[in-house]
FITI-474296 format. One record per residue (C-alpha): residue in one letter; residue number from 0; x negated, y negated, z negated. Coordinates in Angstrom, 1 decimal. Layout:
BEGIN
[node "a", NUM, [X, Y, Z]]
...
***
This chain:
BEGIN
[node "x", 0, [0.0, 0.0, 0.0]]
[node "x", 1, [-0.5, -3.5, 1.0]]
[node "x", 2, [-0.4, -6.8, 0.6]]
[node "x", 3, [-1.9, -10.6, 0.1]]
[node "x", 4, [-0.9, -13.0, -2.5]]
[node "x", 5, [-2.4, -16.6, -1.8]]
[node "x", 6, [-5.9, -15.9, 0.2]]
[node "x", 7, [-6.5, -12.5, -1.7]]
[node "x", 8, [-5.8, -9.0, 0.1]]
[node "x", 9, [-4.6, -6.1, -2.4]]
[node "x", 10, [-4.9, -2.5, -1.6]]
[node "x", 11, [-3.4, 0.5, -4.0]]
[node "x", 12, [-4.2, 3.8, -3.8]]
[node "x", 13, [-2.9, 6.6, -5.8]]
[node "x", 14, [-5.9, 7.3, -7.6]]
[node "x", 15, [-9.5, 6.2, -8.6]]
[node "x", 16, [-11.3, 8.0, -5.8]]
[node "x", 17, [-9.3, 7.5, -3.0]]
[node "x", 18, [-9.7, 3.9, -4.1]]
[node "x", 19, [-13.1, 4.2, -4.2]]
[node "x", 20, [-13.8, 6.1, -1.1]]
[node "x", 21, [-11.6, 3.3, 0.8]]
[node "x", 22, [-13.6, 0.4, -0.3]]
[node "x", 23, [-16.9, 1.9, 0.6]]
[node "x", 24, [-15.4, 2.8, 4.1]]
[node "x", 25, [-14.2, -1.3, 4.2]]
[node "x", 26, [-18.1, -2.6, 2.5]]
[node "x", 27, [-19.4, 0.1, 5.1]]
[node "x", 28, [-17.9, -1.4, 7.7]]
[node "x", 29, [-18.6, -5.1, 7.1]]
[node "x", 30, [-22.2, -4.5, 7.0]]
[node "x", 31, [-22.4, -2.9, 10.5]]
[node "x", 32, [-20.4, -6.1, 11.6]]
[node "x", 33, [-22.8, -8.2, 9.7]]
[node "x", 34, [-26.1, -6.2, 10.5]]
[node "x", 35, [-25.1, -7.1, 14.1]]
[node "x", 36, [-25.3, -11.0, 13.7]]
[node "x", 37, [-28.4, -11.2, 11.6]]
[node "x", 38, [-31.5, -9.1, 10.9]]
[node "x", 39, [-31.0, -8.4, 7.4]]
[node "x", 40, [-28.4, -9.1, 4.5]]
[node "x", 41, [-28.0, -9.8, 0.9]]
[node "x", 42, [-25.5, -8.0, -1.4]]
[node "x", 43, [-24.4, -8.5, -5.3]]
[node "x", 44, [-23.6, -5.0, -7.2]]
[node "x", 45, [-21.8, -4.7, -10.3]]
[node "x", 46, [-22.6, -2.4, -13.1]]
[node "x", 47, [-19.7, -0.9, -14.9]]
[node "x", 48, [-18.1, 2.9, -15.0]]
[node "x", 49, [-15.2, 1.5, -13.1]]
[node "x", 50, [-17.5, 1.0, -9.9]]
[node "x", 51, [-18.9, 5.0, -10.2]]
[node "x", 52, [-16.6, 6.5, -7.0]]
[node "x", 53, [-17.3, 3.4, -4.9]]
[node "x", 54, [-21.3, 3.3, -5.5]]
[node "x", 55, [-20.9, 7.4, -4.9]]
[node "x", 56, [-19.3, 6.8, -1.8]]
[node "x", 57, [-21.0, 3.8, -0.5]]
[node "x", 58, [-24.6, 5.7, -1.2]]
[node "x", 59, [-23.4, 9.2, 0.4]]
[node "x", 60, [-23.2, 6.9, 3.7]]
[node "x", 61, [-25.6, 8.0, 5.9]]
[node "x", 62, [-24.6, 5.3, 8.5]]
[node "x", 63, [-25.7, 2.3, 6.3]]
[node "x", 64, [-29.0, 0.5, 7.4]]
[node "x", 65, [-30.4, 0.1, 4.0]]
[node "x", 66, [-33.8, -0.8, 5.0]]
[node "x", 67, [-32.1, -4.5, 6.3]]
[node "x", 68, [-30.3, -5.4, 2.8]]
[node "x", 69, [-31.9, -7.2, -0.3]]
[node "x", 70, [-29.7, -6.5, -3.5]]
[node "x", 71, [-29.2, -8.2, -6.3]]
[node "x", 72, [-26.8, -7.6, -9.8]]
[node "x", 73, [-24.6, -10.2, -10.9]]
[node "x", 74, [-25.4, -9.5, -15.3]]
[node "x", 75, [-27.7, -8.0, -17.5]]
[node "x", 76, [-27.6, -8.1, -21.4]]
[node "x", 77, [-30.4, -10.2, -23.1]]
[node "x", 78, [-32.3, -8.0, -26.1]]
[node "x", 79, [-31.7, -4.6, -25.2]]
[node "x", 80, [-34.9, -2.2, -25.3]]
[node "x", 81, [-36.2, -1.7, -21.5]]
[node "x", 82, [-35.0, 1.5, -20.7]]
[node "x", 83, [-31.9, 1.4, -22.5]]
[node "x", 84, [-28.9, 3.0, -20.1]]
[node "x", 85, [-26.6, 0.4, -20.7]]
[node "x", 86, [-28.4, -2.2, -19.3]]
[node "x", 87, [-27.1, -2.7, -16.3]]
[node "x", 88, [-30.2, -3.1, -13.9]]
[node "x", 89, [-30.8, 0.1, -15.4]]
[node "x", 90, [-27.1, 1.8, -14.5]]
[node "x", 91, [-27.8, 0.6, -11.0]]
[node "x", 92, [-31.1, 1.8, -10.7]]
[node "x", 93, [-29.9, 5.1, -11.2]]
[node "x", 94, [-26.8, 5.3, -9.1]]
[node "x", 95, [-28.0, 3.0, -6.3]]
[node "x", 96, [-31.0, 1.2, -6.6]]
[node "x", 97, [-33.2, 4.5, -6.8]]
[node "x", 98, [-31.2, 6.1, -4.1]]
[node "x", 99, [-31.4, 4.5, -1.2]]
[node "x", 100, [-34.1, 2.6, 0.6]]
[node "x", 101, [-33.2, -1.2, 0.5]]
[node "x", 102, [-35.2, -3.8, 1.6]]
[node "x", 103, [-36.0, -5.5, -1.6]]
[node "x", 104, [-34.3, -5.4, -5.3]]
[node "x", 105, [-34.2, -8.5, -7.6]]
[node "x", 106, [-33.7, -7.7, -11.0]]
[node "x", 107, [-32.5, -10.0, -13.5]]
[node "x", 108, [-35.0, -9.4, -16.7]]
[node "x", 109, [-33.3, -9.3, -19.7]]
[node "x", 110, [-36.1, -8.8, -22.0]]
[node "x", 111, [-37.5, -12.3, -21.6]]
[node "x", 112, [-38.6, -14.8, -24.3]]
[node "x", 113, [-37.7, -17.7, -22.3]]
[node "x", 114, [-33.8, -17.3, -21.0]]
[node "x", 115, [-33.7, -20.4, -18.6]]
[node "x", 116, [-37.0, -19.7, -17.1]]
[node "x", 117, [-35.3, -16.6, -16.1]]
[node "x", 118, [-32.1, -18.9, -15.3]]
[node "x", 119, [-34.4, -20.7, -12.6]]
[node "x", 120, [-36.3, -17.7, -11.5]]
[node "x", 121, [-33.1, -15.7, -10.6]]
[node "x", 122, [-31.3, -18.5, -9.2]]
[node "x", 123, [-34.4, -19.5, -6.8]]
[node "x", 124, [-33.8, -16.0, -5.6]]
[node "x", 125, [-30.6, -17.1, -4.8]]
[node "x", 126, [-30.7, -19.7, -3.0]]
[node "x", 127, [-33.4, -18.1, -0.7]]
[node "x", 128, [-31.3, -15.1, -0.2]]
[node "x", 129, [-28.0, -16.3, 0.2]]
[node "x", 130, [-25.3, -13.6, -0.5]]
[node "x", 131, [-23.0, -11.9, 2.5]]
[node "x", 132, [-21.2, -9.4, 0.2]]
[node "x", 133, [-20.3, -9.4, -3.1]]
[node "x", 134, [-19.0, -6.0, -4.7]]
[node "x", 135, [-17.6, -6.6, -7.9]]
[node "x", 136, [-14.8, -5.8, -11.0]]
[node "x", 137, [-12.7, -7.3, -13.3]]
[node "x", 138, [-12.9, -6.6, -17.1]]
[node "x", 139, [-10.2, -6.3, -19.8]]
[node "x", 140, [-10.5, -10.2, -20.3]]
[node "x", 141, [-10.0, -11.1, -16.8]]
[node "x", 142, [-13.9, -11.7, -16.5]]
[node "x", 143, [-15.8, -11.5, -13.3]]
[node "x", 144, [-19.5, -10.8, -13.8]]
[node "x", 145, [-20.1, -11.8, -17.5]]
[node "x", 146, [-17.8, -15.4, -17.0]]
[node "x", 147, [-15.3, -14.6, -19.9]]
[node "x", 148, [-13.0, -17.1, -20.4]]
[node "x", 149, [-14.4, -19.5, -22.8]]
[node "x", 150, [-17.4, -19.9, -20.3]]
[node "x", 151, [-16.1, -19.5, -17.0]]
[node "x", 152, [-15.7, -22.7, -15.0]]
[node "x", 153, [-14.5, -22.6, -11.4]]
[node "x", 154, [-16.7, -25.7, -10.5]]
[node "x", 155, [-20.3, -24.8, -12.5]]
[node "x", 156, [-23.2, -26.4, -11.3]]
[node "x", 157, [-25.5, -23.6, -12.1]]
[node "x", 158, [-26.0, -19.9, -10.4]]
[node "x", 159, [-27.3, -18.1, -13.3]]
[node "x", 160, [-26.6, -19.1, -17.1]]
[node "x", 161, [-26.8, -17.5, -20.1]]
[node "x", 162, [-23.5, -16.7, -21.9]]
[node "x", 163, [-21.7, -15.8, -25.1]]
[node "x", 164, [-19.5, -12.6, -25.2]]
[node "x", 165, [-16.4, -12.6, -26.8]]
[node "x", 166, [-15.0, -9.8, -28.6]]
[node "x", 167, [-12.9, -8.2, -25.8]]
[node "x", 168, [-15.5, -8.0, -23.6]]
[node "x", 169, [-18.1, -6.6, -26.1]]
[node "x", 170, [-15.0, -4.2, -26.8]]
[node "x", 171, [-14.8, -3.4, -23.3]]
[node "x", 172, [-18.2, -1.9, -23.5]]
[node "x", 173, [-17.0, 0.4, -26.3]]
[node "x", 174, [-14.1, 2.1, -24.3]]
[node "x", 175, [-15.8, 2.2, -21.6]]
[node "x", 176, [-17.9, 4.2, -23.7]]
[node "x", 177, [-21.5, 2.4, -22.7]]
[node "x", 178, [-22.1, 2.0, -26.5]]
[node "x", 179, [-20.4, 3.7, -30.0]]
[node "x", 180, [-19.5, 0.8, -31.6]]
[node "x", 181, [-18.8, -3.2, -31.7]]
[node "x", 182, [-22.1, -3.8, -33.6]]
[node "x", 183, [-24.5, -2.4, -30.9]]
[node "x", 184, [-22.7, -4.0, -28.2]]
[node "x", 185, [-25.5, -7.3, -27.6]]
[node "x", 186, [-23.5, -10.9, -28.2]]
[node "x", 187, [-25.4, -12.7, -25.0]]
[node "x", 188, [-26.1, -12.4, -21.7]]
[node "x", 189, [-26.8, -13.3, -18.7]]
[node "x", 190, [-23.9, -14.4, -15.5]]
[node "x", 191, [-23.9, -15.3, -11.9]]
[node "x", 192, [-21.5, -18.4, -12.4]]
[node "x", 193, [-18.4, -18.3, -10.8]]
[node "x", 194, [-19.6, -20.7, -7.8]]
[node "x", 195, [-22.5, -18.0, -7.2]]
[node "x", 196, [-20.3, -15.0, -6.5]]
[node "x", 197, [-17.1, -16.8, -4.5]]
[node "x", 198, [-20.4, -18.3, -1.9]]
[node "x", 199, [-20.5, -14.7, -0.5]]
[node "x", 200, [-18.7, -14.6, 2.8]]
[node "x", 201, [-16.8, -11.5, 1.8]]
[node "x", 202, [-15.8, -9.9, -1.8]]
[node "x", 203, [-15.3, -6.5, -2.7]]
[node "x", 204, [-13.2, -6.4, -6.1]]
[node "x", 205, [-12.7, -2.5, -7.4]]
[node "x", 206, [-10.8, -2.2, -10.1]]
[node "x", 207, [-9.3, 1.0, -11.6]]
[node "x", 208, [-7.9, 2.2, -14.9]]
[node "x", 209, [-4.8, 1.4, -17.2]]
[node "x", 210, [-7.1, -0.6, -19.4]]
[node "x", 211, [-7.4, -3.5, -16.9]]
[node "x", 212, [-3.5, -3.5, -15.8]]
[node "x", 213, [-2.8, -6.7, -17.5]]
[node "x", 214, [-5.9, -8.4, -16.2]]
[node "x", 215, [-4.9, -7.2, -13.0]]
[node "x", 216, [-1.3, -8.7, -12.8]]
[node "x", 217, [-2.6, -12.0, -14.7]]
[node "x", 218, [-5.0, -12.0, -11.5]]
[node "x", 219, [-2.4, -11.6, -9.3]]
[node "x", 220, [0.3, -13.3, -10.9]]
[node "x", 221, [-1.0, -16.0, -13.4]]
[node "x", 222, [-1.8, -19.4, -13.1]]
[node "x", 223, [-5.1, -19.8, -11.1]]
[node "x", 224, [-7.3, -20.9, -13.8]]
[node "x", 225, [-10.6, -19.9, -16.1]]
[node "x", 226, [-7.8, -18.4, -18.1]]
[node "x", 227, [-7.9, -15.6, -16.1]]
[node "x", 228, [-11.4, -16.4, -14.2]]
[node "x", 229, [-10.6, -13.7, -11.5]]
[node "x", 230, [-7.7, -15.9, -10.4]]
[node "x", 231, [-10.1, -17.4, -8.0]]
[node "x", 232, [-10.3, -14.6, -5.9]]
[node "x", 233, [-6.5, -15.8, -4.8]]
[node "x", 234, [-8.4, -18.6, -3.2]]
[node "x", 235, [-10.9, -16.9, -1.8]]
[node "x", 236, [-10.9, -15.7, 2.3]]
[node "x", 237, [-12.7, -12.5, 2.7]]
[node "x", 238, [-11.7, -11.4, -0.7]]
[node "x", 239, [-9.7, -7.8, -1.3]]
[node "x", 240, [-8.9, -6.1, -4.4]]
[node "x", 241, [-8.6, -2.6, -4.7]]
[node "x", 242, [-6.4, -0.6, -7.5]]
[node "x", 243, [-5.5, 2.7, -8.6]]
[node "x", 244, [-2.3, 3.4, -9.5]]
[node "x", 245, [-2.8, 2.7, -13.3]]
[node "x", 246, [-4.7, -0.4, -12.5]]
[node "x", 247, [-1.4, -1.3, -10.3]]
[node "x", 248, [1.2, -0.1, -13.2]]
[node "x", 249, [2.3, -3.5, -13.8]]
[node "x", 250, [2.9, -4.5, -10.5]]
[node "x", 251, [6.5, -3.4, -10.4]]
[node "x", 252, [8.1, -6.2, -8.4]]
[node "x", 253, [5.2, -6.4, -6.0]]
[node "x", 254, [5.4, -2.5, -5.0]]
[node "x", 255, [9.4, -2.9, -4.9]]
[node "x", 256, [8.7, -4.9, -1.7]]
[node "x", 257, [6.2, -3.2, 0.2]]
[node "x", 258, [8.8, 0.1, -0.4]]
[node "x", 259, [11.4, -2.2, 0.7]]
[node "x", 260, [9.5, -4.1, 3.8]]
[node "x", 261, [8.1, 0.0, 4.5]]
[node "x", 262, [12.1, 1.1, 5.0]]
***
């Protein structure tokens, strides 16, 4: 199923890995379109269990010209130990990272002593590699990347920043089951601002999972605001959302017409 609201596509699928499996096909596709205008491209990853059937899919691709792409992550938690797995360079090193050959990998290092020198590092990178795809999530909060909604701002004047967590998010981690408890979840981080993800040219948001149905309908039907900060995608062209079925459970009026429009 179907269907825009505002500037934003939605897609559901029945469950988590046909949801998956689709938006690797679509990601697949856009970088053989793009790979044909330009000699190389630059993508943003997420790092979060609800992207695990979409970076499966996307790496089993054999079609992919990885060798022409320069990848980047859009968050990383300041003060954990190096090699700790829920770090989230580390996550993607594993499932994609260390998988496939890309052309280059920027890391954001969250073990520094000095945060904005890493700020002005990462968002240098940035600017030279300017992104073409975005692939992304949405947490509990309505967070994209580590903007939770006491820090997110639509019009930010920064690429990188350091943030604060706020308890839903670090919660988050916890059913997500990346860490046991609240207290080992870290309290800062570091974000690609809002204004550094929606520059991509296209946007990839997968989002499964009954935990994130409400931030999913206040995305699609909530004001557009840092309220919800993944309201912007609804002014974003290029941008599609994928959902399961339980990420789409609250969507009741918005299924009732595509069955009726289907008839």
């Amino acid at each position: 199923m179907n269907f825009t609201k505002d500037e934003l596509t939605v897609e559901i699928y029945s469950t988590r890995r046909e949801m998956g499996e689709s938006a690797a096909k679509e990601v697949s596709s856009c970088i053989h379109k793009l790979l044909q205008e330009k000699d190389e491209i630059n993508m943003i990853f997420a790092a979060a269990p609800s992207q695990n059937e979409f970076l499966e899919a996307l790496t089993a691709d054999t079609t992919i010209e990885w060798t022409k792409i320069n990848a980047f992550h859009m968050d990383e938690y300041i003060g954990l130990k190096q090699d700790a797995p829920q770090g989230f360079g580390n996550f993607l090193k594993e499932r994609l990272f260390d998988r496939i050959p890309f052309k280059s990998v920027s890391y954001i290092d969250g073990q520094t002593t000095l945060p904005h020198v890493e700020c002005a590092r990462y968002s240098k990178l940035l600017k030279d590699y300017p992104v073409d795809i975005v692939c992304l999530g949405i947490g509990e909060n309505g967070h994209i990347a580590f903007n939770d909604p006491h820090v997110a701002d639509f019009n930010d004047p920064r690429l990188v920043k350091v943030v604060s967590l706020d308890e839903k998010c670090r919660m988050q981690q916890v059913h997500d089951g990346c860490f046991s408890n609240l207290s080992e979840v870290p309290t800062h981080a570091f974000t690609l601002t809002i204004p550094a993800l929606v520059s991509a040219r296209f946007m990839y948001c997968i989002v499964p999972a009954k935990t994130k149905s409400q931030a999913v309908y206040n995305t699609i039907n909530g004001e557009i605001s840092e309220i919800c900060p993944a309201s912007i995608l609804r002014r974003k062209q290029g941008a599609t959302l994928y959902l399961d079925a339980d990420s789409a459970s609250l969507l009741k009026q918005e299924i009732v017409k595509l069955k009726i429009n289907a008839l």
